[in-house]
C-alpha positions as CSV (number, residue, x, y, z in Angstrom):
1,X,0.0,0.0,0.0
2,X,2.8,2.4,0.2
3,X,4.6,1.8,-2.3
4,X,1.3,2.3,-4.5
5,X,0.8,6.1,-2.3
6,X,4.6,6.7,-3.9
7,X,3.7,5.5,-6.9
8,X,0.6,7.4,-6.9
9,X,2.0,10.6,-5.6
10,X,5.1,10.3,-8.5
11,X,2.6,9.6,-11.2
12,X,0.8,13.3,-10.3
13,X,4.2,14.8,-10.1
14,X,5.7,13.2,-13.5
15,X,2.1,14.7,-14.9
16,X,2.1,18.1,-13.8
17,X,5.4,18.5,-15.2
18,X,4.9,17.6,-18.3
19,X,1.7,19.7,-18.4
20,X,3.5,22.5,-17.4
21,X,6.6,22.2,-19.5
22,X,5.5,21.2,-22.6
23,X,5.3,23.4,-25.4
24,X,1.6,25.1,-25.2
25,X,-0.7,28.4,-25.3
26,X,-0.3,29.9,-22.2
27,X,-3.6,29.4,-20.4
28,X,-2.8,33.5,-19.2
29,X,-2.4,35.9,-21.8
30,X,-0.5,39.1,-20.8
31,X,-0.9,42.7,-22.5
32,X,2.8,42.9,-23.0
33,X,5.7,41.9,-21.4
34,X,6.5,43.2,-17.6
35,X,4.9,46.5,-16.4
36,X,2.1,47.3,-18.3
37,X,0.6,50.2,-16.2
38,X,1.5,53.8,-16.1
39,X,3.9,54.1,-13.5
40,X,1.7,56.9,-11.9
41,X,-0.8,54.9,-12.0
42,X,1.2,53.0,-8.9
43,X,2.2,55.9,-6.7
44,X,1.0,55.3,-2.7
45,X,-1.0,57.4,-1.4
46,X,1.1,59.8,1.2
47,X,-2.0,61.9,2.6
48,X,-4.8,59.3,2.8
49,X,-8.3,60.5,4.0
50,X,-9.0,57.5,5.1
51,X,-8.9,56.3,8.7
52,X,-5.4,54.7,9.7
53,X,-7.1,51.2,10.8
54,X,-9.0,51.5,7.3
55,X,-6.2,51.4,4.9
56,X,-4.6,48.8,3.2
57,X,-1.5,48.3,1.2
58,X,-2.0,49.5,-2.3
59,X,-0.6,46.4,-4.1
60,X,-3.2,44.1,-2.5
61,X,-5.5,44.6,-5.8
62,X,-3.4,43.0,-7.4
63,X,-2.5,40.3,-4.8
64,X,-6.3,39.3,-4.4
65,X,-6.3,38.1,-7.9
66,X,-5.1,34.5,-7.8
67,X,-6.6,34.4,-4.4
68,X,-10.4,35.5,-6.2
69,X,-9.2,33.2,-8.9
70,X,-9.6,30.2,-6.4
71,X,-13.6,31.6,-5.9
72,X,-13.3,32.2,-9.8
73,X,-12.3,28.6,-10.6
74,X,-15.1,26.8,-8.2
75,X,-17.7,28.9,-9.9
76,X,-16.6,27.7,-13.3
77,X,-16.9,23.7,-12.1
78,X,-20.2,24.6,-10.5
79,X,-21.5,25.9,-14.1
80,X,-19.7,23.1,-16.2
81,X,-21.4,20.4,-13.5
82,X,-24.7,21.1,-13.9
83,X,-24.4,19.8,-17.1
84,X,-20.9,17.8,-17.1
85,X,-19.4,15.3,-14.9
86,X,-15.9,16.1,-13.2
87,X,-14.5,13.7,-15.8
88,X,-13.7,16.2,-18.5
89,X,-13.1,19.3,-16.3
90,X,-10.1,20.9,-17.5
91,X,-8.5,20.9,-14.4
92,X,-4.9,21.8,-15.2
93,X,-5.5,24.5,-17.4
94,X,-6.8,26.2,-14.1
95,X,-3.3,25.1,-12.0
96,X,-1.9,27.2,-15.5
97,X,-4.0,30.2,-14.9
98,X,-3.3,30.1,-10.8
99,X,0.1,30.7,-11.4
100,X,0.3,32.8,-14.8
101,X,-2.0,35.5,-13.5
102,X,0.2,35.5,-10.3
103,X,3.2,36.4,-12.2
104,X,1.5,38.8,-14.4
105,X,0.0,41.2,-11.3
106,X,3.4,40.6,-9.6
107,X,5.0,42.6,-12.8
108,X,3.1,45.5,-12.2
109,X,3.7,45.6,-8.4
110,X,7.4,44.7,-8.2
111,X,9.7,47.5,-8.0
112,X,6.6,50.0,-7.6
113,X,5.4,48.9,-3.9
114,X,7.3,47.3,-1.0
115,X,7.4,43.7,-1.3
116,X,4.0,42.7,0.9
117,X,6.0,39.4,2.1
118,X,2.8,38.2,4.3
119,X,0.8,38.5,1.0
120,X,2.8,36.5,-1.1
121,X,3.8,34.1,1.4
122,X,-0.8,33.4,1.5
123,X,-0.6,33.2,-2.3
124,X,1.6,30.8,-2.4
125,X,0.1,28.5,-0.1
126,X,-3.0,28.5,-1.2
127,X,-1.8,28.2,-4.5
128,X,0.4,25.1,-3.8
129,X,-2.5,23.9,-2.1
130,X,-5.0,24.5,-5.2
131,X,-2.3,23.2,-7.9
132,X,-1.5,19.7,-5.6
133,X,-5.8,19.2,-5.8
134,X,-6.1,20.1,-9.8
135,X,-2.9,17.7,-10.1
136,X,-4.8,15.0,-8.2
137,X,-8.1,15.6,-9.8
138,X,-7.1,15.6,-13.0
139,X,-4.8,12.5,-12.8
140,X,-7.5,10.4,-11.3
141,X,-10.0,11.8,-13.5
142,X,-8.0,10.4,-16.7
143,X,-6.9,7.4,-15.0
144,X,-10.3,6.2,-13.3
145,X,-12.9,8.8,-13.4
146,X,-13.5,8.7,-17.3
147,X,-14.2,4.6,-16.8
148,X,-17.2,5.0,-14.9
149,X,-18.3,8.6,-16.6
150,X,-21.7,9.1,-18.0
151,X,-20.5,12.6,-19.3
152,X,-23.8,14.0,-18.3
153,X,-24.4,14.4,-14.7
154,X,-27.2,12.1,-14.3
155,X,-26.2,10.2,-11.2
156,X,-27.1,11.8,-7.5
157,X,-23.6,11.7,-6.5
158,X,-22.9,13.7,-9.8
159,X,-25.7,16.2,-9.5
160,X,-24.6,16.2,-5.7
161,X,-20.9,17.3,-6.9
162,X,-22.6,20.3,-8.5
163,X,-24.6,21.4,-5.6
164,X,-22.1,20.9,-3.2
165,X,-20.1,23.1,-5.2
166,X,-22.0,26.0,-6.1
167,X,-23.3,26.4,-2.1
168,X,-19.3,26.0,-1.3
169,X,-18.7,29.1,-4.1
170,X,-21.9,31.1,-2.4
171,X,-20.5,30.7,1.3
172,X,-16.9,31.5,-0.3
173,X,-17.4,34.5,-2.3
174,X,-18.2,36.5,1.6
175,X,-16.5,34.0,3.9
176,X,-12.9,32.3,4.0
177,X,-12.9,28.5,2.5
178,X,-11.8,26.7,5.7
179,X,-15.0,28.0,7.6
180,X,-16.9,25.8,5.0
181,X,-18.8,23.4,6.4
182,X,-17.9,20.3,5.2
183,X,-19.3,18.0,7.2
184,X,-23.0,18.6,6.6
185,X,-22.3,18.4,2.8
186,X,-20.4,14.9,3.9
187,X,-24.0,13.4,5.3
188,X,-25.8,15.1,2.5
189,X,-23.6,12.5,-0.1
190,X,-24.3,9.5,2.2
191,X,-28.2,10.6,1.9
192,X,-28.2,9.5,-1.7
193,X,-29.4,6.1,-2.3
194,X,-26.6,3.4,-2.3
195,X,-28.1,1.6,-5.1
196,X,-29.7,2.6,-8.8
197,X,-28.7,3.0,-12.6
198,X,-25.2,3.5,-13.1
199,X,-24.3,1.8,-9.8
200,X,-20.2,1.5,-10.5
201,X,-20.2,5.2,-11.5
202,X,-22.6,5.8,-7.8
203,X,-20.2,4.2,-5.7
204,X,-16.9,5.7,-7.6
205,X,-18.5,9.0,-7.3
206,X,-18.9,8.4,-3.2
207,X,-15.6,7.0,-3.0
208,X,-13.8,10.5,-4.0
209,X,-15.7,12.9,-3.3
210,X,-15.9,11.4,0.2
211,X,-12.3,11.9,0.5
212,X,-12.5,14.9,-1.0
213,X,-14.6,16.4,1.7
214,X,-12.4,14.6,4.2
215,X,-9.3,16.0,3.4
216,X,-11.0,19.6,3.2
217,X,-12.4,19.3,6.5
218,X,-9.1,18.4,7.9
219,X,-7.2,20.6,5.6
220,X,-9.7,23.2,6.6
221,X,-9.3,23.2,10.4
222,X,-5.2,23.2,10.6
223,X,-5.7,26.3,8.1
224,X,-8.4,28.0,10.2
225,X,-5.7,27.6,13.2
226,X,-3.0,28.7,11.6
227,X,-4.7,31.8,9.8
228,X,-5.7,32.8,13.3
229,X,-2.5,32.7,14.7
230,X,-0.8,34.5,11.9
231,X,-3.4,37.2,10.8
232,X,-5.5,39.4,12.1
233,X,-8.8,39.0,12.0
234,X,-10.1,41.0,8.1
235,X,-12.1,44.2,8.4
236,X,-15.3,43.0,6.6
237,X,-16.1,46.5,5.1
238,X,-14.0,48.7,2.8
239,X,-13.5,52.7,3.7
240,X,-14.1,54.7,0.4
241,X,-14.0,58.2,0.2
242,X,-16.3,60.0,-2.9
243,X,-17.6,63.4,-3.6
244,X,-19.3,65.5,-1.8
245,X,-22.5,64.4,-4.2
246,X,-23.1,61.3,-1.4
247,X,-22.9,64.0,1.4
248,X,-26.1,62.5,1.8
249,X,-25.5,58.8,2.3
250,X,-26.2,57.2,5.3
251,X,-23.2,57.4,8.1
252,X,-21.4,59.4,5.6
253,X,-18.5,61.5,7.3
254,X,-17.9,65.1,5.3
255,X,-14.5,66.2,5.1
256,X,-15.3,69.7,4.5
257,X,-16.8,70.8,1.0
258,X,-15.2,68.5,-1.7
259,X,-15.4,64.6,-0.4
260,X,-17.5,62.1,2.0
261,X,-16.0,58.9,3.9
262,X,-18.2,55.9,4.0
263,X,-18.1,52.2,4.4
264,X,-19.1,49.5,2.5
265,X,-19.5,46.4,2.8
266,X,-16.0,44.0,1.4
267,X,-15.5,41.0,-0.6
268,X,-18.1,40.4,-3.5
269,X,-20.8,42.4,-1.9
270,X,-18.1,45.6,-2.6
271,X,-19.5,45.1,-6.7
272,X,-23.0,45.6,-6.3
273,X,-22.2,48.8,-3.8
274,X,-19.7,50.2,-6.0
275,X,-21.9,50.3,-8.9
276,X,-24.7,51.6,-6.8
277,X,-22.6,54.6,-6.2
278,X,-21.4,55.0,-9.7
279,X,-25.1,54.7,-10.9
280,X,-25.8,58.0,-8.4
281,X,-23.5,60.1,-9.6
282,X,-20.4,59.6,-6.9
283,X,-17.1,59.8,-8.3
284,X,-14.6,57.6,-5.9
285,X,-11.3,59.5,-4.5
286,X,-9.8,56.6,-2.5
287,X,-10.8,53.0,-1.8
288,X,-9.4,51.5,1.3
289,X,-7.1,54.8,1.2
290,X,-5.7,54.4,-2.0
291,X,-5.7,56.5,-4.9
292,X,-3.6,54.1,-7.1
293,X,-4.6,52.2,-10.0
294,X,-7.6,49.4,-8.8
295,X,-8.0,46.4,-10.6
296,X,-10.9,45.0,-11.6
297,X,-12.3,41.9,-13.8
298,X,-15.2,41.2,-16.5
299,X,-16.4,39.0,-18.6
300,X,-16.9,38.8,-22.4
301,X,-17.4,36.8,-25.6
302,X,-13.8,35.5,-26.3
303,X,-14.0,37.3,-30.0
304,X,-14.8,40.7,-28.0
305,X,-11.8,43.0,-28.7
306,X,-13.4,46.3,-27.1
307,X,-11.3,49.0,-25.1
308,X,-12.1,51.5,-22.6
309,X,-11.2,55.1,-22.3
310,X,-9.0,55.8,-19.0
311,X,-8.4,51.9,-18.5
312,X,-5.1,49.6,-19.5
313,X,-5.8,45.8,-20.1
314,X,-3.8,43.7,-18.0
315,X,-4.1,40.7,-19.3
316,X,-7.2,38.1,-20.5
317,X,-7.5,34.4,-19.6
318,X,-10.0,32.4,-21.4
319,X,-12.3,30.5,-19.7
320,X,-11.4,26.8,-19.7
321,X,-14.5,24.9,-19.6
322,X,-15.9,27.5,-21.8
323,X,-13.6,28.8,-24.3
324,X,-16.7,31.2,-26.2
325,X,-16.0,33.1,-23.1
326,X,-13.0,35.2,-21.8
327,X,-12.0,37.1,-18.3
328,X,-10.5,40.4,-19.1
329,X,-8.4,42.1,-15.8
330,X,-8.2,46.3,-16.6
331,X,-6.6,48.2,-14.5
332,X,-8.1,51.9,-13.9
333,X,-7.2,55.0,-11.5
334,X,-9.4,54.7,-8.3
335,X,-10.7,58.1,-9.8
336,X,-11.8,56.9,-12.6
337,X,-13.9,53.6,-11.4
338,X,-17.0,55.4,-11.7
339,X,-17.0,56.2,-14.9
340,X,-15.9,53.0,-16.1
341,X,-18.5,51.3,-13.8
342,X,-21.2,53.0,-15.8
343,X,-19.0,52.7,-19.4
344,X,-19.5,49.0,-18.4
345,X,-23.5,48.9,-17.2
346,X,-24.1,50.9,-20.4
347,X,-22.1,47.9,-22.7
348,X,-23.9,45.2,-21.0
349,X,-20.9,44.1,-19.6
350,X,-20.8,41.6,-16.8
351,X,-18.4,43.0,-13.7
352,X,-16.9,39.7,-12.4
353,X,-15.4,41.7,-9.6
354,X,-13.7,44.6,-8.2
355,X,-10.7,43.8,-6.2
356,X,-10.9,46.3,-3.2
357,X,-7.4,45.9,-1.5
């Protein structure tokens, strides 16, 4: 039994390599080599409005990327399940994307921001952590997933996966991963009937994704711990300052004639609230005490070649599972989100999200 773990473990190895070496499209696409952005785009903020305890570093919208990509990536399986079993989910080209938009937003930061060392230390982790699953996933998918698939999700345990999944990428997109839990969705699995069409894919389909929500609830716990013991404990709303046309907003502090301070709420409810404020007219002046370029993400039919005044295109990734459909990263003074919020609502164009420091 050990020497097939080795075995195992070497196999996923030996096939991650060759993914990743091998002569290919990058999965990443960047909108020129290095630094992209205006360098003035990247100046800090020296005389912040904002509250002290209210400001964060001014890299960290680039720095959330490949952590949003690891909501980003769950949301695409939930989508692709519905229809798909996990059999033919392109699992790797994800690992690709983890790691390409990583070094892409780490051009435009390097050199322009003091190195945020507790930052990249997360990224990495959780990254490891993600690319060491896909590896996994995708090697056992080849090797015994695809003998049992249906290719349509017709078993429980199948339409289970998807379920499971999209209430995981609902409780994740407000609330960190490891406070998932896991154990609930583990009783829902066993809740399916143990017998019915398809029976070798039923019991296939219980024997990893059993483990699967074993090793996250484990996995999830020692993180949780460690997290606490390392960070603080994340503000859950963001500090922006606008114009004085909010002056009216509720809890709104004035700072004399020309700009307001108020809060709202962090994560992927900051989207929704943004665009509100767009929609009424504010124009932003700071976000989490930054004035600096903000980066944000949308997405768009994969032929779409459309620019926008004031913005730079970062780079474009297309979407895996989908490949009709692109993710676009523009970059765009904090001053001018508004108007590029409503550029955007006007074009029809889907906001994936806004990453608020």
């Amino acid at each position: 039994m050990k020497r097939l773990r080795i075995m195992t473990l070497c196999t996923v190895v030996i096939a991650a390599c060759i993914f990743f070496f091998k002569k290919r499209e990058p999965a990443t696409v960047a909108a020129g080599k290095g630094l992209v952005i205006k360098k003035e785009w990247l100046a800090v903020n020296q005389h912040p409005l904002t509250p002290v305890k209210d400001v964060r570093p001014a890299d960290q919208t680039f720095l959330t990327f490949p952590e949003w990509y690891l909501v980003f990536s769950p949301e695409e399986q939930a989508n692709y399940f519905r229809q798909y079993t996990a059999s033919s989910f392109p699992f790797m080209s994800h690992t690709a994307q983890i790691w390409e938009s990583y070094h892409i937003v780490n051009d435009q930061i390097k050199d322009n921001f003091p190195v945020n060392k507790g930052y990249h230390f997360m990224i990495w982790v959780i990254g490891s952590s993600a690319s060491v699953e896909y590896s996994v996933k995708a090697w056992y998918e080849t090797v015994t997933g695809r003998i049992t698939d249906t290719h349509e999700a017709i078993t429980e345990e199948d339409r289970f996966n998807a379920k499971f999944t999209q209430e995981y990428v609902d409780f994740i997109k407000n609330s960190p991963w490891y406070a998932f839990d896991f154990g609930s969705q583990l009783r829902k699995l066993w809740s399916t009937s143990f017998f019915g069409d398809h029976f070798l894919r039923k019991i296939e389909r219980k024997y990893i994704l059993t483990s699967e929500l074993l090793v996250k609830a484990g996995y999830g716990k020692l993180i949780g711990m460690g997290t606490k013991t390392v960070y603080e404990d994340a503000l859950l709303t963001t500090a922006v300052v606008v114009d004085s046309k909010c002056a009216s907003l509720k809890g709104a502090k004035t700072f004399g004639d020309s700009a307001v301070l108020v809060y709202l709420p962090r994560y992927n409810s900051f989207n929704r609230a943004a665009d509100i404020l767009a929609e009424s007219g504010c124009n932003f002046k700071e976000v989490a005490g930054n004035n600096s370029a903000i980066l944000l993400t949308v997405l768009v039919p994969s032929v779409d070649t459309a620019t926008f005044e004031g913005t730079q295109i970062v780079f474009t990734q297309v979407i895996a599972s989908k490949p009709s459909q692109k993710r676009v990263a523009l970059a765009v003074p904090v001053t001018g989100l508004s108007k590029l919020l409503k550029q955007l609502d006007a074009g029809k164009i889907s906001v994936e999200h806004i990453f608020d420091f």
